[in-house]
C-alpha positions as CSV (number, residue, x, y, z in Angstrom):
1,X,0.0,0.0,0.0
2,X,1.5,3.5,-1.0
3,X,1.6,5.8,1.9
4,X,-0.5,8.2,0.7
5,X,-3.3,5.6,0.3
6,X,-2.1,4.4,3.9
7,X,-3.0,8.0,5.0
8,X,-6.1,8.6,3.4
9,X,-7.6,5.5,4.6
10,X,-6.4,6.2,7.9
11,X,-8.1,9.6,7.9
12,X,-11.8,7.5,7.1
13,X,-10.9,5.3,9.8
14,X,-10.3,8.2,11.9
15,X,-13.6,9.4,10.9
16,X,-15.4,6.4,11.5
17,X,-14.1,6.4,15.0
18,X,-15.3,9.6,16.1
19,X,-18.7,8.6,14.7
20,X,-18.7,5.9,17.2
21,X,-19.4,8.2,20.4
22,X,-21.8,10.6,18.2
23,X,-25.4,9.6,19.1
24,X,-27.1,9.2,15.6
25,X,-24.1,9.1,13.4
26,X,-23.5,5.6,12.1
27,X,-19.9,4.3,11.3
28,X,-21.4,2.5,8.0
29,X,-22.5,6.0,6.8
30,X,-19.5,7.2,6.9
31,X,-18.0,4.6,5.2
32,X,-20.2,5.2,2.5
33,X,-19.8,8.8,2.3
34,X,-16.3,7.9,1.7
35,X,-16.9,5.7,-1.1
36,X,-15.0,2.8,0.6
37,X,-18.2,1.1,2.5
38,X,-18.3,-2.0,-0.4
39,X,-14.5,-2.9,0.2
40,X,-14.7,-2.8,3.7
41,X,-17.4,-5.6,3.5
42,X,-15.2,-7.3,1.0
43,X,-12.2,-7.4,3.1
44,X,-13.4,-8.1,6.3
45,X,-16.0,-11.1,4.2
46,X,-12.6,-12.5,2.7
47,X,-10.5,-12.4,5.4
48,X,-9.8,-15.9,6.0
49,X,-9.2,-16.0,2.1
50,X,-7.3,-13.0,1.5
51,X,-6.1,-12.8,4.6
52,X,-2.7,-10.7,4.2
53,X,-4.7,-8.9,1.1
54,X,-7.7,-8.0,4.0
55,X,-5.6,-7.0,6.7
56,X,-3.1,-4.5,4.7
57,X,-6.4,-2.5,3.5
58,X,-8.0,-3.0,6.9
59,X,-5.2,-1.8,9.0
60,X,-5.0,1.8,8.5
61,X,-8.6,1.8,8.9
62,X,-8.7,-0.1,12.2
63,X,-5.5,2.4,13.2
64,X,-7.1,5.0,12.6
65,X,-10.5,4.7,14.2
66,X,-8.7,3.8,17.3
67,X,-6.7,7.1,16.8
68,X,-9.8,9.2,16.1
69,X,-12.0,7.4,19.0
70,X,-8.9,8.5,21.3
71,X,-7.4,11.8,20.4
72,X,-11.5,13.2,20.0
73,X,-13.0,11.4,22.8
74,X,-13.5,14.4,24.8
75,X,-13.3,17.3,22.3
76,X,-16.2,15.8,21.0
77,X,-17.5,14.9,24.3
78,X,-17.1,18.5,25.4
79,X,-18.8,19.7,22.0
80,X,-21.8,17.7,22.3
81,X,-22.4,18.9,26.1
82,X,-21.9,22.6,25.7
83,X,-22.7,23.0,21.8
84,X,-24.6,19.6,20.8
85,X,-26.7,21.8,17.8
86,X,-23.8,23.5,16.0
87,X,-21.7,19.8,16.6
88,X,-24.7,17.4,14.7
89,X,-25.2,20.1,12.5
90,X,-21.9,19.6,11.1
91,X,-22.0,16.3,10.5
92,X,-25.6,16.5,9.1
93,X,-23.8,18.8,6.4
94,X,-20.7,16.3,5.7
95,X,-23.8,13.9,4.9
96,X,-25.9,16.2,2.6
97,X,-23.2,16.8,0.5
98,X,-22.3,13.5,0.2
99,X,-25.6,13.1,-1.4
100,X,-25.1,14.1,-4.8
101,X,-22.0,12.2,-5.8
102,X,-24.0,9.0,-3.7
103,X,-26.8,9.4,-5.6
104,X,-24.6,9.6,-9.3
105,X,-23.1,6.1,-8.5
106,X,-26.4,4.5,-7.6
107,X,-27.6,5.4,-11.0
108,X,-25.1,3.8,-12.4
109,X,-26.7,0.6,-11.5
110,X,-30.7,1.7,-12.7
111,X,-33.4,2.1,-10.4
112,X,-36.8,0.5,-10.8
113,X,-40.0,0.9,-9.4
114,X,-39.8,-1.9,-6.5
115,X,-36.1,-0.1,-6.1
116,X,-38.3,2.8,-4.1
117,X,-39.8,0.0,-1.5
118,X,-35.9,-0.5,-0.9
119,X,-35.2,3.0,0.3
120,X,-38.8,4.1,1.8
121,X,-37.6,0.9,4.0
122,X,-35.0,1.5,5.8
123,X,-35.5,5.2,6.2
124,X,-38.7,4.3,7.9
125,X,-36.8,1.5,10.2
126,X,-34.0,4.1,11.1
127,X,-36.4,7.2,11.6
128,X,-38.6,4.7,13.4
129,X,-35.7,3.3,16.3
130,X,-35.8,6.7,17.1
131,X,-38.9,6.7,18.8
132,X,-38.6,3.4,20.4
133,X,-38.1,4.7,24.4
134,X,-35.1,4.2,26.5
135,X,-34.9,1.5,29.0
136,X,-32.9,3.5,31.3
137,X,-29.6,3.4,32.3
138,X,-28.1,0.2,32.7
139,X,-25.9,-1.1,36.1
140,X,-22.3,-2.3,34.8
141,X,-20.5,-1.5,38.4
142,X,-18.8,-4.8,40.2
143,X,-22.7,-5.4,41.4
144,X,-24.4,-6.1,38.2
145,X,-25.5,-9.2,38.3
146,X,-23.4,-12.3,36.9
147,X,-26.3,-12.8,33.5
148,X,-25.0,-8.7,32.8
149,X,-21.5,-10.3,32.0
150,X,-23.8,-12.4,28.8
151,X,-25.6,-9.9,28.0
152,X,-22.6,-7.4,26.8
153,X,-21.3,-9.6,24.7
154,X,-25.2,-9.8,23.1
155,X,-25.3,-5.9,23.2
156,X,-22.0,-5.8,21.7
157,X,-22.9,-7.5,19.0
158,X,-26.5,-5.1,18.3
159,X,-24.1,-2.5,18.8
160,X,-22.2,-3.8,15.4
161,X,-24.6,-2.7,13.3
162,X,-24.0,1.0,13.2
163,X,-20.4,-0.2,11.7
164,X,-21.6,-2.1,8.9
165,X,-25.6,-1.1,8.1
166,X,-25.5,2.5,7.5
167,X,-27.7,4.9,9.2
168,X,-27.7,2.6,12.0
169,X,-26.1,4.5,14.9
170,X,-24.8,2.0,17.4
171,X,-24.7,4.9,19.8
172,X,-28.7,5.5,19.6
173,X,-29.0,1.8,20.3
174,X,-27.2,1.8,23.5
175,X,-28.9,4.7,24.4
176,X,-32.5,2.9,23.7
177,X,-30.8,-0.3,25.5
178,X,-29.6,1.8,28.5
179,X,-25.7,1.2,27.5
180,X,-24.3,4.5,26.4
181,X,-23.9,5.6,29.6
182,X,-22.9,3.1,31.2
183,X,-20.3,2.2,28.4
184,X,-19.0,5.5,29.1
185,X,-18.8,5.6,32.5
186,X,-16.5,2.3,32.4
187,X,-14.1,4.0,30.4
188,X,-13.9,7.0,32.5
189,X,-13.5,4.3,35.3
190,X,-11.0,2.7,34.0
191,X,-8.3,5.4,36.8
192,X,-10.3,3.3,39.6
193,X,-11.3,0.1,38.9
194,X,-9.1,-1.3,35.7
195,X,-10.3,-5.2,36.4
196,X,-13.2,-4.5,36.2
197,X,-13.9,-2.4,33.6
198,X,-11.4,-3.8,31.5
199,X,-13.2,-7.0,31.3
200,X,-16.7,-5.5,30.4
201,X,-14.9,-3.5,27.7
202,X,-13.3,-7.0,26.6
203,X,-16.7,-8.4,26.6
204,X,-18.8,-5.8,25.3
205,X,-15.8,-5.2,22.2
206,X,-15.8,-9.5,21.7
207,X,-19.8,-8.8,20.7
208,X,-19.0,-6.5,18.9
209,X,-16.4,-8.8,16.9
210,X,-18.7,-11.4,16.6
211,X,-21.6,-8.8,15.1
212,X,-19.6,-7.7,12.9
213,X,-18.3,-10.5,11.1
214,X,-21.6,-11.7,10.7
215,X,-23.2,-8.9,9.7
216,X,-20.0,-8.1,7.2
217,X,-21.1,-11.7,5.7
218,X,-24.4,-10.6,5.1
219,X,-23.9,-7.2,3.5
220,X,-21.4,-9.2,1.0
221,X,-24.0,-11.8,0.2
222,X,-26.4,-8.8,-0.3
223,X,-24.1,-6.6,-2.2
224,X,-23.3,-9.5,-4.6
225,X,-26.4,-11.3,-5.6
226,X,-28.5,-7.7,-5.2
227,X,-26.1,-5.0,-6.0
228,X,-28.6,-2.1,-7.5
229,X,-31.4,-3.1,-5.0
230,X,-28.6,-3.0,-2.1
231,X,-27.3,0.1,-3.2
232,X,-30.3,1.8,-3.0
233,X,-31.4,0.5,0.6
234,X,-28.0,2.1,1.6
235,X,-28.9,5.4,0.5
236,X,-32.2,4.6,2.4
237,X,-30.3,3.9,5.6
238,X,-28.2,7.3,4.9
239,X,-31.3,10.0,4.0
240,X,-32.8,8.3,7.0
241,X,-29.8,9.0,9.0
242,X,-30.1,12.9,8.1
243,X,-33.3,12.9,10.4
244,X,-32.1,10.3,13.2
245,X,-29.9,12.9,15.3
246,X,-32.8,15.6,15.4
247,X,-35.6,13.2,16.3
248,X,-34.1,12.2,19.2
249,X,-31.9,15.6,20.1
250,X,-34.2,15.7,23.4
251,X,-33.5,12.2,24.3
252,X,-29.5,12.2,23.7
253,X,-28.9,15.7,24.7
254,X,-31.6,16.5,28.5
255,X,-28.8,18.7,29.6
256,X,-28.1,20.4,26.4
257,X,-27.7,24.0,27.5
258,X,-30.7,26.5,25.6
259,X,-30.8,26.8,21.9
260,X,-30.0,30.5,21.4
261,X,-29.6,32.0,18.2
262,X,-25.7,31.9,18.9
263,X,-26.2,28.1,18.4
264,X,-28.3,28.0,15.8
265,X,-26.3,30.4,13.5
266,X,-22.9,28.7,14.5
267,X,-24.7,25.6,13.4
268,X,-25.6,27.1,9.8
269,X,-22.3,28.1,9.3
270,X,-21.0,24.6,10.1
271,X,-23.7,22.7,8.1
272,X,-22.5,24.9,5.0
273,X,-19.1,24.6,5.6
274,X,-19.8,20.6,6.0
275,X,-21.8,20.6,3.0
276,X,-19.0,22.4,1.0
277,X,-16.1,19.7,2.4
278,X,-18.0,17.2,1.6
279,X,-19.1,17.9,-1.8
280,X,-15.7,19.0,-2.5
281,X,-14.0,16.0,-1.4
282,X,-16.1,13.6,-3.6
283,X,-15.3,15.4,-6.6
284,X,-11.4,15.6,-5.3
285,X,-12.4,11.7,-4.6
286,X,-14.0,10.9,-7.9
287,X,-11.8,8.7,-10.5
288,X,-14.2,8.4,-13.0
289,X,-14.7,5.0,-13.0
290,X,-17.6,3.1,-13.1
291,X,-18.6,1.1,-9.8
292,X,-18.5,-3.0,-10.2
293,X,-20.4,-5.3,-8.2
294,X,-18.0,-7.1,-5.8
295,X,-17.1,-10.5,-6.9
């Protein structure tokens, strides 16, 4: 891999990272967005396969999520407590202008008329999980009970979803399942009891594995046997996504200070300037060639 190509993917893995800890955001969007969503499936599907092919393309990626999660953690903790408007707005603009150059490569394949079923679909399921009500905060101190231990690994693997279905924000599901939190709050524990919360990180991340690989398998299968149908149902799962971190603003965000119309200004200009990024990094982005259906 050529280093500039090392970098670049390391920047979307960066990206997908700090999309894990923003409630609404989905790590599979922005791997679409990026125009690199089909040959993540393809690598992680083939890995046993291609396994020093998979890894070499996967690597930067996994680096660099782990570098974005870390280094952004709390700037972007800090951003969505004292700003959370002007913070979503941003990333609701690196989406929209996404939109056109998503929207030229689905054509590519032809839509038909059933082809609408396949994106009223899932932006009804995503816009629809925003209204399901939280179960409230979930216990993951030494005293949760011993069945807790299981069911991370089962959340863990829900969880999953937001980094291979986009529009699917793992975050908003651990917020509906009571986990964001608590997730959280292990991390920050990690100064005062490491044993602890080391092994319901290891548990809740070994779901997470497990979801992944199985859902990565499934979006392959998809993706080659139903390419233009697929496509379209990912653009379903993205539009969808646009509304997701507004719906449930109130539920992610009870503390969010007022909106003012500091906020809501600061949060035009960033949607604009997230629009203009985005649209201008696709065409930076765009080779020219057409898309093939993974083999």
């Amino acid at each position: 891999m050529k280093v500039k190509e090392f970098f670049k993917h390391f920047g979307i893995g960066a990206a997908i990272g700090v999309s894990v800890i923003t409630p609404g955001i989905s790590g599979g969007t922005i791997a679409v967005l990026f125009k690199i969503y089909d040959r993540i499936i393809n690598a992680v599907s083939n890995l046993r396969r291609e396994f020093k092919k998979s890894i070499l393309f996967l690597l930067p990626i996994l680096i660099g999520a782990v570098c974005g999660l870390a280094a952004l953690y709390f700037p972007l903790s800090y951003a969505l407590d004292h700003a959370p408007l002007p913070t979503i707005l941003l990333f609701t603009g690196l989406m929209i202008g996404s939109f056109p150059k998503m929207f030229k490569d689905a054509f590519k394949y032809g839509i038909k008329k059933l082809d609408s079923i396949a994106i009223i679909l899932p932006v009804a399921l995503v816009v629809g999980i925003c209204f399901i009500p939280g179960l409230g905060e979930v216990d993951l101190s030494v005293n949760m009970p011993i069945y807790g231990y299981f069911l991370l690994i089962l959340v863990g693997a829900l969880a999953s979803c937001a980094l291979v279905v986009p529009g699917i924000s793992g975050s908003m599901l651990l917020l509906i399942l009571g986990y964001y939190d608590s997730i959280l709050n292990t991390v920050s524990a990690l100064k005062t009891s490491l044993g602890h919360s080391i092994l319901v990180l290891a548990l809740f991340a070994a779901g997470v594995l497990i979801g992944f690989f199985s859902i990565a398998k499934l979006m392959k299968l998809f993706l080659t046997r139903f390419p233009r149908t697929t496509y379209w149902a990912i653009i379903g799962f993205v539009v969808g996504s646009v509304a997701a971190p507004f719906i449930t603003f109130g539920t992610n965000f009870p503390d969010a200070p007022p909106i003012d119309s500091i906020q809501i200004a600061a949060g035009a200009i960033l949607c604009i300037a997230g629009i203009i990024l985005a649209y201008t990094l696709c065409a930076i982005a765009d080779s020219g060639k057409k898309i093939k259906p993974l083999n």
